[in-house]
ZAKEVO-316429 format. One line per field, with one value per residue (C-alpha): residue in three letters; x, y, z. Coordinates in Angstrom, 1 decimal. Example, Ala and Ser with C-alpha at 12.3 -4.5 7.8 and 13.67 -1.06 7.14 Angstrom:
<recs>
residuo	ALA;SER
X	12.3;13.7
Y	-4.5;-1.1
Z	7.8;7.1
</recs>
This chain:
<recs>
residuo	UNK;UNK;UNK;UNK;UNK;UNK;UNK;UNK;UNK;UNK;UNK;UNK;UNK;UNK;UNK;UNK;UNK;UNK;UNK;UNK;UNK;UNK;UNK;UNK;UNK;UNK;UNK;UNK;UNK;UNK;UNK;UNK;UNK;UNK;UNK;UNK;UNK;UNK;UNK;UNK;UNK;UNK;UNK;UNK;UNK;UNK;UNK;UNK;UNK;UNK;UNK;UNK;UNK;UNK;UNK;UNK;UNK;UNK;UNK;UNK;UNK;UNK;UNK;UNK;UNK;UNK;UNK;UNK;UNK;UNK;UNK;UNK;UNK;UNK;UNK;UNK;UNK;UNK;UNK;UNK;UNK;UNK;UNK;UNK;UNK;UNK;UNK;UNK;UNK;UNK;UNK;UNK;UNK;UNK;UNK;UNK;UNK;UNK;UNK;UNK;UNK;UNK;UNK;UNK;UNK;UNK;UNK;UNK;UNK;UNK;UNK;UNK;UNK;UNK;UNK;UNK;UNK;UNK;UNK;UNK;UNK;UNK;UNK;UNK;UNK;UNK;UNK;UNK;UNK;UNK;UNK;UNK;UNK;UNK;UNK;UNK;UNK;UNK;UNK;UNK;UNK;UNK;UNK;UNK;UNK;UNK;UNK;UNK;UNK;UNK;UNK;UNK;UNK;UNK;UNK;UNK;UNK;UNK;UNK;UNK;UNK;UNK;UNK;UNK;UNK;UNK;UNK;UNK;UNK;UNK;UNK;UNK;UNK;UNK;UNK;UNK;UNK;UNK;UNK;UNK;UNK;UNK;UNK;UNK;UNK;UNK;UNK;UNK;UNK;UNK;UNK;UNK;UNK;UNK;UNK;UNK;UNK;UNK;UNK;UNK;UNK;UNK;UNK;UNK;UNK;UNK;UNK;UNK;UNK;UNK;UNK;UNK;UNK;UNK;UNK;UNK;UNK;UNK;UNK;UNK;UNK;UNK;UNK;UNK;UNK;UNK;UNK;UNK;UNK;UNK;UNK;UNK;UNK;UNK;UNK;UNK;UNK;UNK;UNK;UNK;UNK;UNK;UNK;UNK;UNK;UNK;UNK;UNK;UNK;UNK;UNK;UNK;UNK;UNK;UNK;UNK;UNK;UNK;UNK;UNK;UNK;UNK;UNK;UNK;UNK;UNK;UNK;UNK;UNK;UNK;UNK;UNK;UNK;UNK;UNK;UNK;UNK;UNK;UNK;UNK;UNK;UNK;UNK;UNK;UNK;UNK;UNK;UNK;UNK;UNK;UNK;UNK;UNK;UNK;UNK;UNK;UNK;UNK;UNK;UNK;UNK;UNK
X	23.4;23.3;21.2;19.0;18.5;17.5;14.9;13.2;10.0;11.0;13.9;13.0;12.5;9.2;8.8;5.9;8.7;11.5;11.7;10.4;14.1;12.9;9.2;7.5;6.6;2.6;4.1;5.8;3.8;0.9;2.9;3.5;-0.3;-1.1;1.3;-0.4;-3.2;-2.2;-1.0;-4.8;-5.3;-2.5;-3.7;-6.7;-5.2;-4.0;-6.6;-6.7;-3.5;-3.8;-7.0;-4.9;-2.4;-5.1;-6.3;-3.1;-2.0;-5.6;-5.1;-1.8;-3.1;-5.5;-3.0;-1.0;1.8;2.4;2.4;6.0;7.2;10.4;12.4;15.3;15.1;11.9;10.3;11.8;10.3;6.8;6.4;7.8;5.1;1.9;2.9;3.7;-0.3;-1.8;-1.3;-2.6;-5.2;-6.4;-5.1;-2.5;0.1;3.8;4.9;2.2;2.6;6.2;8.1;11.8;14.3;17.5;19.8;17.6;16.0;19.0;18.4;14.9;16.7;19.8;20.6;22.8;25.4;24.9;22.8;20.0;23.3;22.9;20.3;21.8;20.6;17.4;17.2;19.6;16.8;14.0;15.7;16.6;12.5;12.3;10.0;7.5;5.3;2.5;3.8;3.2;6.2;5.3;8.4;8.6;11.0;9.9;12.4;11.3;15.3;16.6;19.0;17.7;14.4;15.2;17.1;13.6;11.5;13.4;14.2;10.6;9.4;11.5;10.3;6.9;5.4;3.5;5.8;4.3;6.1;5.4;7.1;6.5;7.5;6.3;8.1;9.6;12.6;11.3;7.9;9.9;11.3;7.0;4.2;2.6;3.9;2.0;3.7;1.8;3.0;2.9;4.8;8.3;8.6;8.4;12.6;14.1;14.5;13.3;11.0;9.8;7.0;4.7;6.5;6.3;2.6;1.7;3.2;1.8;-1.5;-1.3;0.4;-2.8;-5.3;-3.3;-3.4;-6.4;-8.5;-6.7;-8.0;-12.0;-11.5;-10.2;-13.4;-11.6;-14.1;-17.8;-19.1;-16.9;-15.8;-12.5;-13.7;-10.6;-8.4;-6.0;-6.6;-3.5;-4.2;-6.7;-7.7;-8.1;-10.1;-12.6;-12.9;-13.7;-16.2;-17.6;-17.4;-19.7;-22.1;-22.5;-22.9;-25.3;-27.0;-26.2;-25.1;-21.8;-21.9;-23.3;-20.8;-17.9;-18.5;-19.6;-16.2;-13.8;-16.0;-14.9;-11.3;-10.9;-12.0;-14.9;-16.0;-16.8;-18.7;-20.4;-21.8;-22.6;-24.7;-26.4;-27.3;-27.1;-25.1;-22.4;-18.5;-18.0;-21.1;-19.7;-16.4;-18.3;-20.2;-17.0;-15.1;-17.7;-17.9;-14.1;-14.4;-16.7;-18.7;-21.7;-21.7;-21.8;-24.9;-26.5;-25.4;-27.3;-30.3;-30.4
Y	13.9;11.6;14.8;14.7;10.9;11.1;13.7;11.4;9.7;6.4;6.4;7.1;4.6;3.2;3.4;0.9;-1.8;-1.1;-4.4;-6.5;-8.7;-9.7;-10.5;-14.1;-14.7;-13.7;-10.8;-9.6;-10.4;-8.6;-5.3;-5.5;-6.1;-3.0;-1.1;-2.2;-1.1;2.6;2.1;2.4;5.1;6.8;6.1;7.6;10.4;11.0;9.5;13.1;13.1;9.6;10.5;12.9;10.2;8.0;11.2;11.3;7.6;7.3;10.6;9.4;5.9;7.3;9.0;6.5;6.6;4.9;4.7;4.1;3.4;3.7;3.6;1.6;-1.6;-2.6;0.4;-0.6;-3.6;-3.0;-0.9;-4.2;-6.2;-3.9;-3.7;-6.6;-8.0;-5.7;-7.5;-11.0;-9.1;-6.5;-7.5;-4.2;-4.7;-5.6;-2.4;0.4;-0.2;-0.7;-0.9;0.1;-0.6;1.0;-1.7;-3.4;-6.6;-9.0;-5.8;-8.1;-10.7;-9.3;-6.1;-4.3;-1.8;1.7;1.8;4.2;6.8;9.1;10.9;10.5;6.7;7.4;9.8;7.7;4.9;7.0;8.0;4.3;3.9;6.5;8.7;11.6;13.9;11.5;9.3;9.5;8.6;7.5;7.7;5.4;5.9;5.2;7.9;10.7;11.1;8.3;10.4;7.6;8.3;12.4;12.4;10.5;13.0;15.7;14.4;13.4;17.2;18.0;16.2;17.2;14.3;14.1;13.6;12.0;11.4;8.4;8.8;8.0;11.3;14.8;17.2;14.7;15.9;14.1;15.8;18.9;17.7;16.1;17.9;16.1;14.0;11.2;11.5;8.8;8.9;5.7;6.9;4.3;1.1;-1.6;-2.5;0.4;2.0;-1.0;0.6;-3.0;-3.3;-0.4;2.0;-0.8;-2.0;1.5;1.9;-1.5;-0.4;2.9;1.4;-1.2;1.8;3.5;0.8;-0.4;2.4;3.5;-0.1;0.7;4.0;2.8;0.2;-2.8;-3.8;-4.6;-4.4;-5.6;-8.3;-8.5;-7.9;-8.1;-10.5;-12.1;-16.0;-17.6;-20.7;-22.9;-21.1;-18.1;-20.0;-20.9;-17.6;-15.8;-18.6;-18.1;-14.3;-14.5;-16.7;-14.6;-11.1;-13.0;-16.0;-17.9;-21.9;-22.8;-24.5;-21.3;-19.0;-21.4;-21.8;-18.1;-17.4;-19.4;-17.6;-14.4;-15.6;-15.9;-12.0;-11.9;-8.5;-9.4;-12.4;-10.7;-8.2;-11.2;-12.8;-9.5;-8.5;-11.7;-10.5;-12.0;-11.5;-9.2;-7.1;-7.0;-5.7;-2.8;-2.0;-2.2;0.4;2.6;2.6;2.9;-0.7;0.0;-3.2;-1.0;1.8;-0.9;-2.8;0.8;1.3;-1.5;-1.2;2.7
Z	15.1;18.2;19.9;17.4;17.5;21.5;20.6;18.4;19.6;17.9;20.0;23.7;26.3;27.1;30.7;30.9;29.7;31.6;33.3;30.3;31.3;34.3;33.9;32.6;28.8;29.5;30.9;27.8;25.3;27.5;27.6;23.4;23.2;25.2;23.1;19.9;20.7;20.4;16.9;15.4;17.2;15.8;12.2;12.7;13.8;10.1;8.2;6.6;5.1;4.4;2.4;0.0;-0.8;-1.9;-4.1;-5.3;-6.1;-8.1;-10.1;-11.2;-11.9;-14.1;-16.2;-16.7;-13.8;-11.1;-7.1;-5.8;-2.8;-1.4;1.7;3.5;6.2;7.2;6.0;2.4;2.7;3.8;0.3;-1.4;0.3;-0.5;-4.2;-4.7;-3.8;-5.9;-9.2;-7.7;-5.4;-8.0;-11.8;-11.9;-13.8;-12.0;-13.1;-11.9;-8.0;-7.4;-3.7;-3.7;-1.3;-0.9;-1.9;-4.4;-4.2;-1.9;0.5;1.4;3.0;4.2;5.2;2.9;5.2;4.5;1.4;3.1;4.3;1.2;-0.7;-4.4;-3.7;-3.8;-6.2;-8.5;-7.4;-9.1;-12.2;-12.8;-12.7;-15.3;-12.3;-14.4;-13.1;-13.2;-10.5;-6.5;-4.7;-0.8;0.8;4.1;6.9;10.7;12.0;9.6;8.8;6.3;3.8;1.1;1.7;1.9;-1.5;-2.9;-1.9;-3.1;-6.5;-7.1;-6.4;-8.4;-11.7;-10.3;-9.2;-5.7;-3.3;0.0;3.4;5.7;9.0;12.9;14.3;14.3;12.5;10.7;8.4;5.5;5.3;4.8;1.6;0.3;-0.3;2.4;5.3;7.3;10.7;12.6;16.5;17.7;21.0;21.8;21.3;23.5;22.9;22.5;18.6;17.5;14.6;13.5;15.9;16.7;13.9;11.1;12.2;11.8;8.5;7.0;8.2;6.1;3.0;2.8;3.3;0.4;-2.1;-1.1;-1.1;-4.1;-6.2;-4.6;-6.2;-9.4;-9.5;-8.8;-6.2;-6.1;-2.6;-1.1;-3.5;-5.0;-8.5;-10.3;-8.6;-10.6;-11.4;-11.7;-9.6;-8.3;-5.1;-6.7;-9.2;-6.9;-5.1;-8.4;-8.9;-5.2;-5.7;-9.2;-7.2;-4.3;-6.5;-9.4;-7.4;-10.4;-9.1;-9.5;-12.9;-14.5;-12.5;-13.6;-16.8;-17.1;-15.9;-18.5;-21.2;-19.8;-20.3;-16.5;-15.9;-13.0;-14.2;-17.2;-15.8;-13.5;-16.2;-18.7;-16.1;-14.8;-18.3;-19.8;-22.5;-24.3;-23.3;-26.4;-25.2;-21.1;-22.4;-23.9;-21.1;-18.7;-21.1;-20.9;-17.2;-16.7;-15.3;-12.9;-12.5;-10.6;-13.7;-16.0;-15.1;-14.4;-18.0;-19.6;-17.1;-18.2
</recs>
């Protein structure tokens, strides 16, 4: 095991920071800069794979499933973080992007001991989900070994649902147990094994490119406006408001007041003003078009 570990790129020694002890704070935070600037790189080196995980995550919204993601530590908790901003960013409900962490939801804050050591965790994690066949399951682990994350995998292949790897290291032992793995080389860390920096930067970048791309595809974006953001409070208030102005040119009385007619809902606002239809009437044109705010304009206009 320990053999294994040293072979790992996660887990070699930078050599451009061996003296990071002994140099001044501009110093280190220089070197962790330059090393940060490799982990974009190393995304798009995988944009590929990254691309069929979107494919995935949108076909199984559209049926009905879910994207899950699931993993131990920081990785755990990175797939915590992207799912839970989808329902204020894009209106999903709490329970079709979910992040699991071995450990449950204290594992957050404090680390639980040995809660990623075996695979029946994760797949017990799963079934206590209810995981189908409709769901993708992004498994995240920096080192590309995480028994948790490995039992995941294999238990979500097994109910048939897309199983997708996230990893830091080629030939990672978890993409042998997905249908595809995201191994995203990021080269050592500045400290050591510490996964946290380059590892986890790369991984947050990719979850956000999932998710996000995933909500564009689904037509929760116009433009490049978030379309169906979530108003819950007053800031987001205003930026629906500001984001009906912008796309319609209406002023901002007409865009506010457009806005509490649609119950809050800036698609349906957006349509209303555009076609200068009634709320009932946008809500019909928005079914038609999937909620697509571009298909449903082009609907009324055809």
């Amino acid at each position: 095991m320990e053999e294994h570990l040293r072979s790992l790129t996660t887990e070699l020694r930078n050599e451009k920071t061996m003296n990071i002890d002994s140099v001044n704070t501009m110093d280190i935070i220089s070197a962790i800069n330059k090393e940060d600037f490799k982990v974009a790189a190393a995304v798009q080196e995988v944009l590929p794979e990254i691309e069929t995980a979107v494919e995935w995550a949108c076909e199984s919204l559209k049926k009905g499933g879910r994207l899950i993601y699931i993993g131990a530590g920081t990785s755990g908790r990175l797939g915590v973080l992207d799912a839970v901003e989808c329902p204020p960013t894009f209106s999903t409900p709490p329970d079709r992007v979910l992040g699991i962490i071995a450990g449950g939801e204290n594992a957050f804050v404090r680390a639980v001991e040995g809660a990623e050591d075996k695979e029946e965790f994760g797949e017990n994690d799963l079934i206590d989900v209810a995981l189908t066949a409709n769901d993708t399951v992004i498994g995240v682990a920096a080192s590309g070994r995480t028994p948790y994350v490995k039992g995941a995998l294999r238990y979500a292949r097994k109910v048939g649902a897309k199983a997708v790897a996230l990893s830091c290291n080629n030939n990672a032992s978890i993409t042998k147990e997905a249908d595809i793995g995201i191994e995203v080389v990021v080269g050592p860390e500045v400290l050591t094994g510490s996964t946290r920096m380059k590892a986890a930067t790369a991984h947050k970048m990719v979850l956000n490119m999932i998710s996000t791309a995933t909500m564009i595809r689904l037509g929760k974006v116009y433009e490049n406006l978030m379309v169906d953001v979530n108003v819950s409070n007053q800031k987001l208030k205003d930026r629906a408001v500001n984001i009906i102005e912008t796309v319609t040119n209406a002023d901002y009385d007409q865009a506010l007041k457009t806005l509490e007619k649609a119950n809050n809902q800036v698609k349906p606002a957006i349509v209303m003003i555009k076609t200068a239809k009634d709320y009932e009437k946008a809500m019909e044109l928005l079914e038609k078009a999937d909620g697509d705010v571009r298909k449903a304009i082009s609907i009324y206009e055809d």
